[in-house]
MINU-158360 format. One record per residue: x, y, z of N, C-alpha, C, O in turn. Coordinates in steps of 0.02 Angstrom, whole numbers, plus 50000, padded with zeros to 5 digits. Layout:
! residues N
XYZXYZXYZXYZ
...
! end
This chain:
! residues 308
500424994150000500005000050000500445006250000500985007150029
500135009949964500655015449934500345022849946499875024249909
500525027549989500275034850003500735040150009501265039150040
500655043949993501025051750016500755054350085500175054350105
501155055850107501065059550195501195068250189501775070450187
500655072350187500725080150184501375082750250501855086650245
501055077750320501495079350358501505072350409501305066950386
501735072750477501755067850522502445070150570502955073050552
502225067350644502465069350694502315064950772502245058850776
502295069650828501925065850881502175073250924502625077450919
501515071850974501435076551041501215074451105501045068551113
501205078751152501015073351219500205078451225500145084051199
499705075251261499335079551316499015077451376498785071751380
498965081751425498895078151465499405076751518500005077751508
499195074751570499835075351618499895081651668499555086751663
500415080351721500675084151761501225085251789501665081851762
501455089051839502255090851836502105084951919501615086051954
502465080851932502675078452007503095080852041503595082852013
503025081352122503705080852131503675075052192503205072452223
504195074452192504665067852218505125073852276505485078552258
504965071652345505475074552415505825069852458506065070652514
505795063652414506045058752479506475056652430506375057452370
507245052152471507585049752451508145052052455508235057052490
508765048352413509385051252449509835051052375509725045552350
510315055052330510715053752301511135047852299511455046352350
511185044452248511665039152251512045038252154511855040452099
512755033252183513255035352131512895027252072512865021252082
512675032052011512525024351978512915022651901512835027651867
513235018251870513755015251835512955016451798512485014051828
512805020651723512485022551683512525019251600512075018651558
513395017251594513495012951560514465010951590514855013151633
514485004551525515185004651541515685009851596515925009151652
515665014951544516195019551566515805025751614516155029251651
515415026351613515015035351623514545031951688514125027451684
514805036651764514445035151806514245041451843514645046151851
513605041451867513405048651866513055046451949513025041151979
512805053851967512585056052021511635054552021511385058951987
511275051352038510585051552025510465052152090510635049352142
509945058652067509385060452130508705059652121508405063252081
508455055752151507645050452144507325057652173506715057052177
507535063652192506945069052196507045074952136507485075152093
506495079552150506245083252095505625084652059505065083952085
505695086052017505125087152002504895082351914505235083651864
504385077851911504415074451846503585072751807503055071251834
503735073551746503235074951717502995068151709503385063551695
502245067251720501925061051726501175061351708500895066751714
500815055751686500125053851673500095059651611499645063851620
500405060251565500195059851492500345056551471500655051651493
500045058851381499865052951337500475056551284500755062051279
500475048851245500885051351193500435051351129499915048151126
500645054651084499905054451017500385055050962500765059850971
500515051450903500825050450849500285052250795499815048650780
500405057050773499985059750695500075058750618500665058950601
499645057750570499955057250510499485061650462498925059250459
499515064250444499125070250389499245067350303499795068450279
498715063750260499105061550198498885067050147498545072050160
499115065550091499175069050029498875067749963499265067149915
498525067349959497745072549989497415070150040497215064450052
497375076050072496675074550131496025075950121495885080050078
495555073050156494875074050132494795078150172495235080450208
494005080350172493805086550221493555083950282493265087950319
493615078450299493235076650347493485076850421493995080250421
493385075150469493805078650546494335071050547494345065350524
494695075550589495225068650612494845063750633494255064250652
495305057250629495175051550672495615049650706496195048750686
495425048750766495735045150828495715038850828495165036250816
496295034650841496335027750865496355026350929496855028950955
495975022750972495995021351047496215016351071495695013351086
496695012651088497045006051088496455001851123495855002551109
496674997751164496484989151193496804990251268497284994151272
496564987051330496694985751355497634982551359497884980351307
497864982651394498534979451378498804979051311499084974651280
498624985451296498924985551226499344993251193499584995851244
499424995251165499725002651141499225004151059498715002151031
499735008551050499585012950994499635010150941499195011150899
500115006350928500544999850898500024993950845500094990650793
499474995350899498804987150862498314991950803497734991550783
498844996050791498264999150731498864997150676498694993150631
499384999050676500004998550623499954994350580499854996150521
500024987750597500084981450554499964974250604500144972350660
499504971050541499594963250595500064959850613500644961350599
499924954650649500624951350672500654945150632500814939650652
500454946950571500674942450505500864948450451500974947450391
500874953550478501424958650429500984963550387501264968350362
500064962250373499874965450322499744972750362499834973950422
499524977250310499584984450341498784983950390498344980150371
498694988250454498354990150480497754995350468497724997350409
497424997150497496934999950495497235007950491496895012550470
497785008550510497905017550518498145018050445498075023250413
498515011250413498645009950328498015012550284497985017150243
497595008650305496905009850263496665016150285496685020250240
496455018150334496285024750339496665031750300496395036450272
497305030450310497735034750273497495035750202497305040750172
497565029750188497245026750115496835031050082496955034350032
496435030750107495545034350127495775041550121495405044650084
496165044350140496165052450146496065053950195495915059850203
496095049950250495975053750333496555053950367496955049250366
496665060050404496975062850460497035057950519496485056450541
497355056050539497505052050611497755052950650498295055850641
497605051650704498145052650782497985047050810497435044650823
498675044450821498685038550847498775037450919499385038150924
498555036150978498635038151054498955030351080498725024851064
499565031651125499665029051168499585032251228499975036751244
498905029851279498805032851311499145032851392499605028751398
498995036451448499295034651493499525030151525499075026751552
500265027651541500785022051565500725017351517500975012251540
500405016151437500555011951401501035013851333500905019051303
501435010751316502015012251258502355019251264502665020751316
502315022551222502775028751226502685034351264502995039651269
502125031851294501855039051351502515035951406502985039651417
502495029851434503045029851477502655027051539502175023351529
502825028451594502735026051656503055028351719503645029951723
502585028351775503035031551843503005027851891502565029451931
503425021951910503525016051948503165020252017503315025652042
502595014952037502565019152115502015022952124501655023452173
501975026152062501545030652063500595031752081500225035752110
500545024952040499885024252049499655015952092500015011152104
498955017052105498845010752158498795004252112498625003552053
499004999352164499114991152126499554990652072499744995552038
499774983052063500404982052022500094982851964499484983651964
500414982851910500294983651832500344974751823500614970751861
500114973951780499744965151752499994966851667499994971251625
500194959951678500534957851579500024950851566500074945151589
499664953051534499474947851489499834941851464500284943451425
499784935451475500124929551441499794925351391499274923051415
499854923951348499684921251292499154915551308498694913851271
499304913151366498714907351363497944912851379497414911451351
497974917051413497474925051443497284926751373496694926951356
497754927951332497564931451286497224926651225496904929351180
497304920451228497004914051185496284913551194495874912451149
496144914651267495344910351271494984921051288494404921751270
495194925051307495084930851304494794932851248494194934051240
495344933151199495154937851130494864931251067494874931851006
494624925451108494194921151073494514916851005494194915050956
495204915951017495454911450956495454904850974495724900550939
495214903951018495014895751024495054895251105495294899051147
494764889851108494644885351182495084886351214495414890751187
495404884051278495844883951323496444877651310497054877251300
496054874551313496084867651279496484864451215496734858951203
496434872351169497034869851102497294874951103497364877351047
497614879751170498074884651173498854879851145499264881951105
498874873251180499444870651187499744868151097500314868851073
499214865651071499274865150995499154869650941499224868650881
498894876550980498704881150925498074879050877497924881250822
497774874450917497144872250867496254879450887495754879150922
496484883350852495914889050862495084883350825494924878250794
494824889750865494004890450833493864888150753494114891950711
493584883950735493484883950662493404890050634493154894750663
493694890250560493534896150529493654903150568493284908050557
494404903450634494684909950641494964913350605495434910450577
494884919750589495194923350567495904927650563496264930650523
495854925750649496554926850691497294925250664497274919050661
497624926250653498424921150621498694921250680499004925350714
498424913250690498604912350759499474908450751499834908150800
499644906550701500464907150679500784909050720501184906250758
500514916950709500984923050744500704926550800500554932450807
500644920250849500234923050907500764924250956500584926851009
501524922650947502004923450978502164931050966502174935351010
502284932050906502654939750873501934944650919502094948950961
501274943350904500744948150932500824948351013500684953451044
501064941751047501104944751115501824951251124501924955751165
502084949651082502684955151096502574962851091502974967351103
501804963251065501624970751082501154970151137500644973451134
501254966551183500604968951248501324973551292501934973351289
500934976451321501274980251390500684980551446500064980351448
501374981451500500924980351573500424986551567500514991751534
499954984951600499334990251624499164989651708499334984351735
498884994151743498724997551779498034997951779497745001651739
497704994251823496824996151816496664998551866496184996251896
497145006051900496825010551935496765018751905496625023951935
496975017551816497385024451796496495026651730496355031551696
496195021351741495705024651671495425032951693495375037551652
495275033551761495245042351746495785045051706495625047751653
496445044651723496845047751708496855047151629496875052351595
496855041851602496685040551534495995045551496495965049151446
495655044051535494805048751528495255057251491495365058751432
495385060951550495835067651561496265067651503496235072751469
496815061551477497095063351411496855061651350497215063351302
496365058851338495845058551292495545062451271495455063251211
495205067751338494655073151344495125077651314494915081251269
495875078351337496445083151311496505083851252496545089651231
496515078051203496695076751141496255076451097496375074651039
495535078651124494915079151077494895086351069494875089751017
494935088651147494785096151146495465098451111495535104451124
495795097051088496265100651055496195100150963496225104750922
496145095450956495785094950879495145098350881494905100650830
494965098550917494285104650891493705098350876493265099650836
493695091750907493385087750883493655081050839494135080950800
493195075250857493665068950798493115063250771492505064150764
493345059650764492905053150746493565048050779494165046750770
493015046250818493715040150871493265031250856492695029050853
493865028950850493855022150845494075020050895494595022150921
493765016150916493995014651002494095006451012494145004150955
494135003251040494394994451045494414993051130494804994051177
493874990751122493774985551193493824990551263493434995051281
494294988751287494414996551367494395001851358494155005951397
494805003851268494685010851249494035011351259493945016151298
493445008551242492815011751242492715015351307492535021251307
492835011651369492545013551407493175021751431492905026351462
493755022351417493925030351404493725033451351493725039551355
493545031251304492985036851270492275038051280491985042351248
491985034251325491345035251341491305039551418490805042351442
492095039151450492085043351518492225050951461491925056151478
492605051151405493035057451373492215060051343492075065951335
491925056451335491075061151307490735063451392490365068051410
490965059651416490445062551477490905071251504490595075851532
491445071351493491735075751525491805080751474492255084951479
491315080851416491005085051354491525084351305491555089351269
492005079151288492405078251232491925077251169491495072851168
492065082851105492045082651055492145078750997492555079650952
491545072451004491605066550966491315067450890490745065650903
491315068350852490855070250782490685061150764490245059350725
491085057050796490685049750754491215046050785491775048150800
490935038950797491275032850849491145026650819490595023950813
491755024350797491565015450773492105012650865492665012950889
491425010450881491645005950951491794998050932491304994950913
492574993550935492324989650907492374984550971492764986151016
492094980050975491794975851038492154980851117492674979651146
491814984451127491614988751181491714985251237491264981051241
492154984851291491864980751348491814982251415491974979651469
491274991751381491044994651435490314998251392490354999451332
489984998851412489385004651392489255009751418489205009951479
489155017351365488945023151405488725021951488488425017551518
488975027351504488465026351605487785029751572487315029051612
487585033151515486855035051492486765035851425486785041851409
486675031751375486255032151310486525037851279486935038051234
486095045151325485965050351317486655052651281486535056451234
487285051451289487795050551285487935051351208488365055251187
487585047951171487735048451108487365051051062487495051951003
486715052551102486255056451064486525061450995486865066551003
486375059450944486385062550871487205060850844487325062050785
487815057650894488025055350880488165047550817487945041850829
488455049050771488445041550748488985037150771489555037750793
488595032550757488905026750811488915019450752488455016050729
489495019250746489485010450739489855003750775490475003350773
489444998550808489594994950854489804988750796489434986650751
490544986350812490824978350793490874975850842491114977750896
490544968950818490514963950840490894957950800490894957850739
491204953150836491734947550803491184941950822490644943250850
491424935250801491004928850819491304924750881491664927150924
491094917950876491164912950943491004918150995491444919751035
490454920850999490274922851064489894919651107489604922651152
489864914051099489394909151147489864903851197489644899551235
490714905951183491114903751192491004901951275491154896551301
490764906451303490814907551373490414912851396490154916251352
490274914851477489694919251497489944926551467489644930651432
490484926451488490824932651456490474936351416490094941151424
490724932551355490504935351293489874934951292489594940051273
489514930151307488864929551302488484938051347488224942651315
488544938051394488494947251430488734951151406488534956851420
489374950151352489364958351308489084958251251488954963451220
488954951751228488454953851174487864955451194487624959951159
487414952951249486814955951263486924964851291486474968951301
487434965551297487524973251327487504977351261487264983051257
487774974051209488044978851150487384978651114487254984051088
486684971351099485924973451080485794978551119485614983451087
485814979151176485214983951232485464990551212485054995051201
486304991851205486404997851191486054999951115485635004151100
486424995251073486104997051002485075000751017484825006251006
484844995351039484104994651045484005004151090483685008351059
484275005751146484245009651153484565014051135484345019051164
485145016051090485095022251030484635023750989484415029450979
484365015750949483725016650920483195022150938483005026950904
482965019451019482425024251049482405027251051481885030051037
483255032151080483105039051068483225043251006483415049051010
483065039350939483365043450883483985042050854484025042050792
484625040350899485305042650870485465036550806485035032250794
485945036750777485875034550713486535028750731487145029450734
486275025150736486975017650755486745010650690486265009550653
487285008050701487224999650658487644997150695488125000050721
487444989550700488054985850703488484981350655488234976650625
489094983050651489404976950586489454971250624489554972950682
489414964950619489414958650622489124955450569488834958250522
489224948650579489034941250526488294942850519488064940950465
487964945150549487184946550546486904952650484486434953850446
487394954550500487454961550431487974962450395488164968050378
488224957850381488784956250320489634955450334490034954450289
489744955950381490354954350411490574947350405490224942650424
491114946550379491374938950351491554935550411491874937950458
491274928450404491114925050472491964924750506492424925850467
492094923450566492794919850585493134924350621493694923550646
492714930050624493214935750654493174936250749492614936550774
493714936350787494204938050849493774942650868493294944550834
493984945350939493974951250984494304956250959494224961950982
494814954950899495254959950856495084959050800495524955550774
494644960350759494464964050687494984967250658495014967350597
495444970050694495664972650640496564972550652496984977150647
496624966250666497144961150661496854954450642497214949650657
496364953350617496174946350569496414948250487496674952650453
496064940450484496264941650414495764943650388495254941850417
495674947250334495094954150331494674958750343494094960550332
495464960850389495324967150432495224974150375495014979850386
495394971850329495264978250261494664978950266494434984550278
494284973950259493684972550227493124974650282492564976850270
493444973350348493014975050410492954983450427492474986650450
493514985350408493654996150405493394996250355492955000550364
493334993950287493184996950224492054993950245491644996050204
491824990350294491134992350292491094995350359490514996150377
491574997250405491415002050456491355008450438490905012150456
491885010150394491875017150360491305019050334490975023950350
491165013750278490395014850269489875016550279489555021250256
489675009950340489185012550388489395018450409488965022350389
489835021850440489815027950464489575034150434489295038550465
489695034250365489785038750299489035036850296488725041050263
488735032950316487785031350288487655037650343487505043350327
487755035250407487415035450464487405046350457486895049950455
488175048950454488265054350439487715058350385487455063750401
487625056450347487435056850283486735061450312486315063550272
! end
């Protein structure tokens, strides 16, 4: 896939200055040769986000789009699969849209402040992430024998754990705050959000972030009120084997009730899944399967109806 880039960069927002009063100087060997003086006090900048942008050539008129990572995940699961084909920020580019890509607080390039926040940070392990993101049973983690007809390249389920990073499940305000940062600074977006992201973009609307349109894709939180998305468009993905377990079985009934109630009040939503043309076989990640093109190229769609 082949594009021109007008521009591209990255910025932080979000965050605050710390300071640190305890502790004592000590002499630390930095490398080989170079050993320096470190003082664990001061003052240090913490709980922002990092945001990587790409502007292509030509752009359309339409508002930026935001990418919202995954739970235990970064900025990174939009790029490319972990069988190498281009990602969703590929195809979007594609498309003529503006992007900002967020790694949000203490995940990938935003960084981290040991200490800082409550409870340990948690890494995902591949057998978690097998029966989790629905590529098969528990049971053929050990042979790699997935779900009939996955979409997943479960091959390269080794290379895909090498982009999880630890997370922190006491920091989603703080996440909320650099979200809300990075909307209100574009003047507004169309955010694509993935699984935990939803639920910081559904705290980043409550705290009046400037959403113009939201493809949520398996959500595994819902607005705290409907009202929330009112005149908003909204498109909800959904992947298959959701009968796998209770789990899934409760977010798919969460993700009808929501759909059913946007309906009621007016706002203009669909959902993509196998039920409305979505090619059967697809993960908790759409858009690291294999036709993840095909899954952005009818989200876009639907969105572009719903707008319309």
């Amino acid at each position: 896939m082949t594009m021109r880039l007008r521009d591209f960069g990255s910025y932080t927002v979000g965050g605050r200055l710390h300071q640190v009063t305890e502790g004592a100087p000590r002499r630390l060997a930095v490398t080989r040769e170079v050993s320096l003086t470190f003082d664990p006090r001061g003052h240090f900048a913490v709980e922002h986000a990092y945001v990587q942008y790409f502007v292509p050539e030509p752009r359309n008129d339409g508002p930026p789009v935001v990418l919202v990572h995954g739970g235990g995940l970064s900025g990174s699961m939009w790029e490319r699969t972990p069988d190498n084909r281009p990602g969703w920020l590929h195809g979007l580019l594609a498309a003529g849209h503006e992007v900002h890509v967020l790694d949000n607080v203490e995940r990938g390039r935003a960084g981290f402040a040991p200490g800082l926040w409550q409870g340990e940070p948690i890494l995902r392990s591949l057998e978690d992430a097998w029966t989790l993101f629905r590529f098969g049973v528990a049971e053929g983690f050990e042979g790699r024998r997935p779900f009939d007809d996955q979409r997943f390249p479960v091959d390269h389920l080794e290379g895909f754990a090498r982009v999880f990073v630890p997370r922190w499940l006491s920091t989603t305000a703080l996440q909320v705050a650099a979200l809300t940062a990075l909307l209100q600074r574009l003047g507004g977006a169309v955010v694509i959000c993935h699984s935990q992201g939803a639920e910081v973009t559904f705290g980043a609307m409550v705290q009046g972030a400037p959403v113009r349109g939201l493809i949520a894709v398996e959500p595994s939180a819902s607005p705290e009120r409907p009202e929330l998305l009112q005149g908003c468009p909204t498109v909800l993905v959904q992947g298959d084997y959701l009968e796998c377990n209770a789990l899934w079985r409760g977010q798919r009934d969460r993700w009808a009730a929501l759909e059913d109630a946007l309906h009621a009040q007016g706002s203009p939503v669909h959902t993509v899944s196998r039920e409305t043309g979505l090619a059967a076989g697809h993960s908790h990640l759409p858009m690291l399967d294999r036709g993840s093109d095909a899954c952005l190229d009818m989200c876009l769609a639907a969105l572009g109806r719903l707008q319309a």
